[in-house]
C-alpha positions as CSV (number, residue, x, y, z in Angstrom):
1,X,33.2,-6.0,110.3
2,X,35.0,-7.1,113.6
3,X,35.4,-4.3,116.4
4,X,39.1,-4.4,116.2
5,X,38.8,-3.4,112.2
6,X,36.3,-0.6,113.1
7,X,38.8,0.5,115.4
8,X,41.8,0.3,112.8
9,X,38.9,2.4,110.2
10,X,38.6,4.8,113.0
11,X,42.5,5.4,113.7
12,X,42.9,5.7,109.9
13,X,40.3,8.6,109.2
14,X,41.2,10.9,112.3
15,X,45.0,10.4,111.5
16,X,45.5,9.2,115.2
17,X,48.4,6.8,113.9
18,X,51.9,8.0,114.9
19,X,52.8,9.7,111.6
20,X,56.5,8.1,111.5
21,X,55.5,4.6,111.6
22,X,53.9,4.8,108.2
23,X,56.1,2.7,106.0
24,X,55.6,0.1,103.3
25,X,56.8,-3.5,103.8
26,X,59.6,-2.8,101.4
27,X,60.6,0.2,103.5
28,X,59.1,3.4,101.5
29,X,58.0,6.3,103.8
30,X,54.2,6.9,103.5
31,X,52.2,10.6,103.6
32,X,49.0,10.7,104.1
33,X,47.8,13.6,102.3
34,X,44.2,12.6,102.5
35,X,42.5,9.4,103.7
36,X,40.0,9.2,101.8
37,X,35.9,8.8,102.2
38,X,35.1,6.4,104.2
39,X,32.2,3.8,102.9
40,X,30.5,1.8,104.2
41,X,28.8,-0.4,101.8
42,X,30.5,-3.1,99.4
43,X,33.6,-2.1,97.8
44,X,36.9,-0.8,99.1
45,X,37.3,0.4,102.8
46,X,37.9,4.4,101.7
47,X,37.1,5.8,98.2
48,X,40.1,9.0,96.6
49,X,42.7,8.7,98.8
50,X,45.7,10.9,97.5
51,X,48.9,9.0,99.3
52,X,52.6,10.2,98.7
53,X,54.5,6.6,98.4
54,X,58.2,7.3,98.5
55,X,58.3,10.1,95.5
56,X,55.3,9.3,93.9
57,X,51.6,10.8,94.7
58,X,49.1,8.1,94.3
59,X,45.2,8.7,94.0
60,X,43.1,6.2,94.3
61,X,41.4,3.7,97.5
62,X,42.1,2.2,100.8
63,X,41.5,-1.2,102.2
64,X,42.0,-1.9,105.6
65,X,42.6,-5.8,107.5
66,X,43.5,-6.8,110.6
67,X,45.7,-8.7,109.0
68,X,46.9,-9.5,105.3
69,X,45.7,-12.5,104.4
70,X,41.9,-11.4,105.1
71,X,42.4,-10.2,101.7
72,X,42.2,-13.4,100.1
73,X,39.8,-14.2,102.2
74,X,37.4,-12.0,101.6
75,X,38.1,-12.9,97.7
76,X,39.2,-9.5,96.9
77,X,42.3,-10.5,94.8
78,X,39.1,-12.4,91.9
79,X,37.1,-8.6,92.5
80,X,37.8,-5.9,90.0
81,X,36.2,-3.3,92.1
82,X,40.0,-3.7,94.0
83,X,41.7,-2.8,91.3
84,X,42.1,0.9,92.0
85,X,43.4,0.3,96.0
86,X,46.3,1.4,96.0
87,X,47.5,0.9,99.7
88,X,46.7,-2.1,101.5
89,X,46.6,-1.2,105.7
90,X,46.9,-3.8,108.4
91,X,48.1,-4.5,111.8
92,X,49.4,-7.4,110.8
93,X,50.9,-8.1,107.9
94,X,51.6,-12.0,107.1
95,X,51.2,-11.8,103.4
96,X,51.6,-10.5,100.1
97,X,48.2,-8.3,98.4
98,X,47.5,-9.2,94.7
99,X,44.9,-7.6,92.5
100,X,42.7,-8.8,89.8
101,X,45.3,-8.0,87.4
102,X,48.2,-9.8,89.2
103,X,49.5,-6.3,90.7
104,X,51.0,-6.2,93.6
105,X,49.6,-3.6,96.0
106,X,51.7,-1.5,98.7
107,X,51.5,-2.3,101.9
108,X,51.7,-0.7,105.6
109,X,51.5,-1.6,109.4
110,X,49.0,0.3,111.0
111,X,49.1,0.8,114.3
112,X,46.5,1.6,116.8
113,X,48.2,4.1,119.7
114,X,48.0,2.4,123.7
115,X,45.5,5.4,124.4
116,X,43.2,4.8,122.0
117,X,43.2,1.3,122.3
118,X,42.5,1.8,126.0
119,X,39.9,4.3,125.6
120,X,37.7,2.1,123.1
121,X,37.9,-1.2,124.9
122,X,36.4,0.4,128.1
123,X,34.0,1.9,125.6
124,X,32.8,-0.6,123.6
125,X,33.4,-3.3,126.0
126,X,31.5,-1.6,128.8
127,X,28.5,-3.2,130.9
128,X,26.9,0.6,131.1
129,X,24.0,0.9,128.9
130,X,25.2,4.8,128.4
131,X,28.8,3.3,128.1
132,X,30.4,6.9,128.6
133,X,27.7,7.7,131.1
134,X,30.3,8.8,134.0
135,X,32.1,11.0,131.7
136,X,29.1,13.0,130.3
137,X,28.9,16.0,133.2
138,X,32.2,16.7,132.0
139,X,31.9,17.2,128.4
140,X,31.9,21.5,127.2
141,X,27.9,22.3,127.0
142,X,28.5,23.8,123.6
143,X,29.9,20.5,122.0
144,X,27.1,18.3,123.8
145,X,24.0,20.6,122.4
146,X,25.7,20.6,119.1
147,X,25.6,17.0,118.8
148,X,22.5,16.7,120.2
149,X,21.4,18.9,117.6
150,X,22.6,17.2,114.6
151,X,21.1,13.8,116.4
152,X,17.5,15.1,116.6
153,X,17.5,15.8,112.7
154,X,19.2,12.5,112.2
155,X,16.6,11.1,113.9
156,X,13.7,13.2,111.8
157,X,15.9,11.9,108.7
158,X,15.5,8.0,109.1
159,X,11.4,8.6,110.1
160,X,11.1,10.9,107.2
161,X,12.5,7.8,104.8
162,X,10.2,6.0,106.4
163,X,7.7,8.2,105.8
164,X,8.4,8.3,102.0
165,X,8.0,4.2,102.1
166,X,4.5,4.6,103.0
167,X,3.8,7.0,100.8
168,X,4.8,4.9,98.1
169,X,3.0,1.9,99.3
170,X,-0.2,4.1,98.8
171,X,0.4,6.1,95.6
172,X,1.9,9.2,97.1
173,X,-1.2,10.1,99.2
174,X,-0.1,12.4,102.6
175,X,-3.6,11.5,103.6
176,X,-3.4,7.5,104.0
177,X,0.1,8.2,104.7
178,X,-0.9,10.2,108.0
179,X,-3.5,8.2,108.9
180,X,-1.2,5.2,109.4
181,X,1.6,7.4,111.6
182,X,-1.5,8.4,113.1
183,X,-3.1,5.5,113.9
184,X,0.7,3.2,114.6
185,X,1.2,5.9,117.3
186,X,-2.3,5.7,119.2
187,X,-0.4,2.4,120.3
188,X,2.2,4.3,122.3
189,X,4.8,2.0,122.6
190,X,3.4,-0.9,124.0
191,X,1.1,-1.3,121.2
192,X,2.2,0.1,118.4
193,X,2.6,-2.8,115.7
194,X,-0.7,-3.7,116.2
195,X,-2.2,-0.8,115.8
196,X,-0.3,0.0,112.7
197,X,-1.6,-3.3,111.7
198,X,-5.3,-2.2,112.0
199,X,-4.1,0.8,109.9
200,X,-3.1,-1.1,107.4
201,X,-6.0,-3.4,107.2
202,X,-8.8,-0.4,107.0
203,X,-8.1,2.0,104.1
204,X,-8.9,5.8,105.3
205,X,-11.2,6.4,102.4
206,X,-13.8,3.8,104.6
207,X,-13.4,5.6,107.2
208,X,-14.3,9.0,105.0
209,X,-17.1,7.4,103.9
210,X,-18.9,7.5,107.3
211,X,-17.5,10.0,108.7
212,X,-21.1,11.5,109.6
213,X,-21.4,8.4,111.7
214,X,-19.5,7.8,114.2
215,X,-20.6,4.4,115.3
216,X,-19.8,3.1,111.7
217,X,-16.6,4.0,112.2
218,X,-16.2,2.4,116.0
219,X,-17.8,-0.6,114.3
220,X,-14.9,-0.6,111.6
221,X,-12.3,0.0,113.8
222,X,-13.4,-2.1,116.6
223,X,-14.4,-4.8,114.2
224,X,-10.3,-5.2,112.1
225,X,-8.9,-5.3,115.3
226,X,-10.9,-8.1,116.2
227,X,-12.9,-6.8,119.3
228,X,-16.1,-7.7,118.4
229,X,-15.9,-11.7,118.5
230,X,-16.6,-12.1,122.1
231,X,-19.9,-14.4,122.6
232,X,-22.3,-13.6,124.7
233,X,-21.4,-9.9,125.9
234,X,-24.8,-8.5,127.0
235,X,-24.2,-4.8,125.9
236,X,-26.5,-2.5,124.2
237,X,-23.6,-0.9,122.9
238,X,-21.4,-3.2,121.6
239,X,-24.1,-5.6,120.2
240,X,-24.5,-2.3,118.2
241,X,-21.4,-2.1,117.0
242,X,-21.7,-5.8,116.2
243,X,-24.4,-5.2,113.9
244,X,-22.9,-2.3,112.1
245,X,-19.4,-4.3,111.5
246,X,-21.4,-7.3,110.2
247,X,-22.5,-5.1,107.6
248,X,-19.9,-2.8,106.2
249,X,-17.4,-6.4,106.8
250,X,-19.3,-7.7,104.0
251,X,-19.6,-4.4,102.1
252,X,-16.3,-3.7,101.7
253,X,-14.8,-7.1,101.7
254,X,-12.9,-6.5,105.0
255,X,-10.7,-9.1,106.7
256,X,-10.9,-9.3,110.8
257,X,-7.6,-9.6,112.0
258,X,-8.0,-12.2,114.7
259,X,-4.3,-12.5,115.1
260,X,-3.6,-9.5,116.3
261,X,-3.0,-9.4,120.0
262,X,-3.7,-6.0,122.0
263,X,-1.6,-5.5,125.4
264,X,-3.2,-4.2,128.1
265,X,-1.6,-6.1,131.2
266,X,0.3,-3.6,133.8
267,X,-0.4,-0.6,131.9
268,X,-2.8,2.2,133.1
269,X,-7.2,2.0,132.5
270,X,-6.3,5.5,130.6
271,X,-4.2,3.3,128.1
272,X,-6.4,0.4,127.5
273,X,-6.3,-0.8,123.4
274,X,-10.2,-0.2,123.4
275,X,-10.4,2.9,124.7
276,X,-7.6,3.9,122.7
277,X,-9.6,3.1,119.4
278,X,-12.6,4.9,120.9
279,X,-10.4,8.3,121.3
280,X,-8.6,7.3,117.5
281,X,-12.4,6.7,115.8
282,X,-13.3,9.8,117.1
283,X,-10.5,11.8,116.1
284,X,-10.9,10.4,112.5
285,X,-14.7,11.2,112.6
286,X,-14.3,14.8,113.6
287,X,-11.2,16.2,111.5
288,X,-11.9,14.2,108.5
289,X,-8.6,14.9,106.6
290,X,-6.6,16.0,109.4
291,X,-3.1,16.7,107.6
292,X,-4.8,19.5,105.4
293,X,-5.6,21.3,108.5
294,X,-1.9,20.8,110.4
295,X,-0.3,22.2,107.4
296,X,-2.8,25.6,107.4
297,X,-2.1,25.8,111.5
298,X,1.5,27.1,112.8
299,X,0.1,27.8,116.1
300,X,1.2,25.0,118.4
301,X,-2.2,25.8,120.8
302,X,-4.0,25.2,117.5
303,X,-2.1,22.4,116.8
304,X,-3.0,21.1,120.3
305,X,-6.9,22.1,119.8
306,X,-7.3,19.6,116.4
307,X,-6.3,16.7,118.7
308,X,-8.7,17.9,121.8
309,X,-11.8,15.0,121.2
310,X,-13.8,12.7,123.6
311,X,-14.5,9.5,122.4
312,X,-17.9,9.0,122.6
313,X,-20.7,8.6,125.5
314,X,-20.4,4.9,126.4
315,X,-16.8,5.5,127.2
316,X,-17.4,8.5,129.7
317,X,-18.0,5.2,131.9
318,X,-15.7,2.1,130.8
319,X,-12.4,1.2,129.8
320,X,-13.0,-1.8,128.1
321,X,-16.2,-3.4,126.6
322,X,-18.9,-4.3,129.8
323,X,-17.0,-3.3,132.6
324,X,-18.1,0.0,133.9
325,X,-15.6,2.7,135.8
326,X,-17.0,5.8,137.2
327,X,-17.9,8.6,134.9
328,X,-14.8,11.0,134.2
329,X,-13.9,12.4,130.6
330,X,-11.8,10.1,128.6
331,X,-9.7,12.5,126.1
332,X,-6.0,11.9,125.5
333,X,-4.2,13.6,128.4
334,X,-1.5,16.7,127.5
335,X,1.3,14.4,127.8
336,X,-0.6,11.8,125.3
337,X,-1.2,15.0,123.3
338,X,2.4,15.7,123.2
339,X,3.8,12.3,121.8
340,X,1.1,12.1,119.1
341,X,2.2,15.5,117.8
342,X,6.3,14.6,118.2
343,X,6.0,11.2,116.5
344,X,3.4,12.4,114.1
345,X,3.0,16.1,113.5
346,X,6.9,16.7,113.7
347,X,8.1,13.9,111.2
348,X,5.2,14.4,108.8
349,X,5.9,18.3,108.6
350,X,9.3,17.3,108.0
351,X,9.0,15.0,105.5
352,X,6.6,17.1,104.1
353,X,8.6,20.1,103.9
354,X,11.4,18.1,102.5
355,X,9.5,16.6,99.5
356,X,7.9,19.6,98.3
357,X,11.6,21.6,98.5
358,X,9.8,23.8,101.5
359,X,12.4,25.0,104.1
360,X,9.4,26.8,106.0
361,X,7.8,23.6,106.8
362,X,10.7,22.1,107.9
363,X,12.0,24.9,110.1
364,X,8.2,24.7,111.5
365,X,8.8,21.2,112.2
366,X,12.1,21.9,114.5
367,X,10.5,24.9,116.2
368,X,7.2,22.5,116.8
369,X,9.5,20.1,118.6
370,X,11.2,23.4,120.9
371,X,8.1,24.2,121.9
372,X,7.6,21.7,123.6
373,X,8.3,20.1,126.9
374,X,10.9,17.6,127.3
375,X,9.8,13.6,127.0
376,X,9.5,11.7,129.8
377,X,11.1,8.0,129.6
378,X,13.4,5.6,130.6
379,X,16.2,6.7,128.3
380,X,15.7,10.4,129.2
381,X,16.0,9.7,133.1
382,X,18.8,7.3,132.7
383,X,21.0,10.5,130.6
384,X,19.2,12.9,133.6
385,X,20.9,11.1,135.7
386,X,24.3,11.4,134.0
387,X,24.5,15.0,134.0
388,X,22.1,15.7,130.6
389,X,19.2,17.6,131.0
390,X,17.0,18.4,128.5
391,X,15.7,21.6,127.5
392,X,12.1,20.5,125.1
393,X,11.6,17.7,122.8
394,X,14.1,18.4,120.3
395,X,17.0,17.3,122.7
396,X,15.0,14.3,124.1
397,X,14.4,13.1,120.6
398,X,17.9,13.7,120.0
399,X,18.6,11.3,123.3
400,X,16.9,8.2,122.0
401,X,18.3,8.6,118.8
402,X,21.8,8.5,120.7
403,X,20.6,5.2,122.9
404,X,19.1,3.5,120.1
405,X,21.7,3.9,117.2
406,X,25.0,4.8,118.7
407,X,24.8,3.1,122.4
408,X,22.6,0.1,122.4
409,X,25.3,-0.6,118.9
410,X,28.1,0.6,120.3
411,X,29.0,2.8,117.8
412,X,31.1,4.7,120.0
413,X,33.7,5.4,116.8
414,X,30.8,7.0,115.2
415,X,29.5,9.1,117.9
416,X,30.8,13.1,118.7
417,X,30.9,12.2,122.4
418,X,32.7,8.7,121.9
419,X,35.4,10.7,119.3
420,X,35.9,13.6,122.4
421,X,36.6,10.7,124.6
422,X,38.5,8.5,122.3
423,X,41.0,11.4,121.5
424,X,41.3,13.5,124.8
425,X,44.2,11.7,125.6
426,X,45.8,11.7,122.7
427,X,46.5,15.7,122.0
428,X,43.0,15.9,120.4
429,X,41.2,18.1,122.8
């Protein structure tokens, strides 16, 4: 769908036409008593529509053009699922509508108001990557936390669907199911694919297996992520690890992914890929199945306190395998702490919570994400800096999921913020 057709959708479902210009072709006077539902998918443009044509109330759906003959075009008069429009809207009609049945359907000029038209050009067209970003400070505080509300459990919505994918990729098991949001977010961004990809290569029940031994499990991780190929490496430790891969590879049957390539250029010694697995491996060791304990704790320092591990001894000293750094502890900083339990903890309670009908777990969930402090980022300094400041995690979250779906799309039609604009100057404050 072009932007000029979203645009004529838009003017359609708000009523921001001017009501007097709704006539048919043949010169009937149109009331709109309700516009319908808009959809989205295949299939007319707005489903129940009641429309009063002349004398007559019709029930029934909408299609929208920007002009006429896109209905041929689109092949709607061969589709039976067009049989039950019964007004055809466009802003410019050039030709007569048929149906499947040889019917022909009413038809009106819609027109888009100068404002509007005005107001979502320098929206959708803009260079900004925030295209309302001047306008934001402006906006009533109570309408901009509302949305930002609504946005936050939007975004816990599409992970939580996500969620349920993986659990039916591995038979409705939370377990494995956490262990892979676990382990894709140890990648933090810049590495995040590939360490869902070692996830996904190393069922969690190996990794239960040894979790009295927590070299077995280095030597597992370190081995599917394809670490442990370098020749010639003279290291006690990871010749050990070596060893130990060598042997559970050809117990289990395991794979080495060799394509997978670990970033670790302009990013901090703290963040390293290895040193990342090192602090995973020894997570997994020491909580063994670590879901059944998030869903006993509420406490959010308890929550915080089943994440607190050091990897083991030989990192104390290095970042990477053979090169040695000076001895400092090596657990996952507070703000480290702080995305694993927002990306993980949050959506998993959620989803959680949400599949077993529990409103408790899901309130947990949205109070979990309060608690904490605000996320720092690119996309959170760059709404700072318009005039939005966030208050904990919850509205932060609720900022990328504006950036991501609404801004970087331009689905400023969609968007609370984008409507207050769009109508402000039309009477629609």
């Amino acid at each position: 769908m072009n932007t000029n057709e979203q645009l004529l959708h838009y003017v359609w479902m708000f009523r921001l036409f001017p009501s007097a210009s709704l006539k048919t072709v043949d010169g009937q006077d149109v009331e709109v008593i309700d516009p319908g539902m808009h959809n989205r998918d295949a299939g007319p443009d707005f489903f129940n529509a009641k429309i009063k044509i002349g004398d007559k109330v019709w029930a029934g759906n909408v299609e929208i053009h920007c002009s006429s003959d896109e209905w041929v075009k689109h092949g709607h008069p061969h589709d039976k699922a067009y049989n039950s429009v019964i007004l055809h809207l466009a802003e410019n009609v050039n030709a007569l509508v048929m149906n499947q049945r040889g019917q022909q359907i009413p038809q009106c000029v819609l027109t888009v108001p100068d404002d509007i038209r005005a107001n979502a050009d320098y929206l959708l067209f803009s260079l900004n990557r925030i295209p309302c970003k001047q306008f934001l400070n402006i906006l009533p505080i109570s309408m901009l936390y509302s949305w930002l509300n609504a946005l936050s459990v939007e975004r816990l919505e599409r992970k939580t669907n996500e969620i349920y994918a993986h659990l039916e990729r591995f038979n409705h098991s939370w377990d494995e199911t956490f262990y892979l949001l676990l382990t894709r977010n140890f990648g933090f961004g810049l590495n995040t694919e590939e360490f869902q990809s070692l996830a996904l290569s190393l069922p969690f029940n190996y990794i239960l297996r040894h979790s009295d031994n927590l070299l077995q499990i280095e030597a597992l991780m370190f081995g599917q992520a394809g670490m442990l190929n370098e020749e010639g490496l003279r290291d006690t430790y990871y010749c050990s690890l070596k060893k130990e891969y060598t042997f559970l590879k050809a117990k289990y049957g395991l794979k080495c992914r060799e394509d997978l390539f670990f970033k670790s250029m302009r990013i901090r010694p703290r963040s390293f890929p290895q040193l990342r697995i090192a602090q995973l491996a020894s997570l997994l060791q020491r909580s063994g199945r670590l879901f059944s304990h998030i869903l006993e704790e509420e406490e959010i320092g308890e929550l915080r306190s089943l994440f607190h591990t050091a990897p083991s001894e030989y990192w104390e000293t290095h970042y990477s395998f053979g090169s040695t750094s000076p001895k400092m502890d090596k657990q996952p900083g507070e703000a480290s702490l702080d995305i694993l339990l927002i990306n993980t903890v949050v959506p998993m309670l959620f989803a959680y919570g949400r599949k077993t009908n529990s409103e408790k777990c899901c309130d947990r969930a949205i109070r979990l994400m309060e608690a904490l402090k605000p996320e720092r980022n690119s996309i959170v300094r760059e709404f700072a800096q318009a005039g939005v400041i966030p208050r904990h995690a919850f509205d932060t979250q609720a900022l990328i999921q504006l950036r991501k779906e609404y801004c970087d799309t331009r689905k400023c039609l969609y968007c609370r913020i984008g409507h207050k604009l769009l109508t402000s100057a039309h009477g629609n404050k």
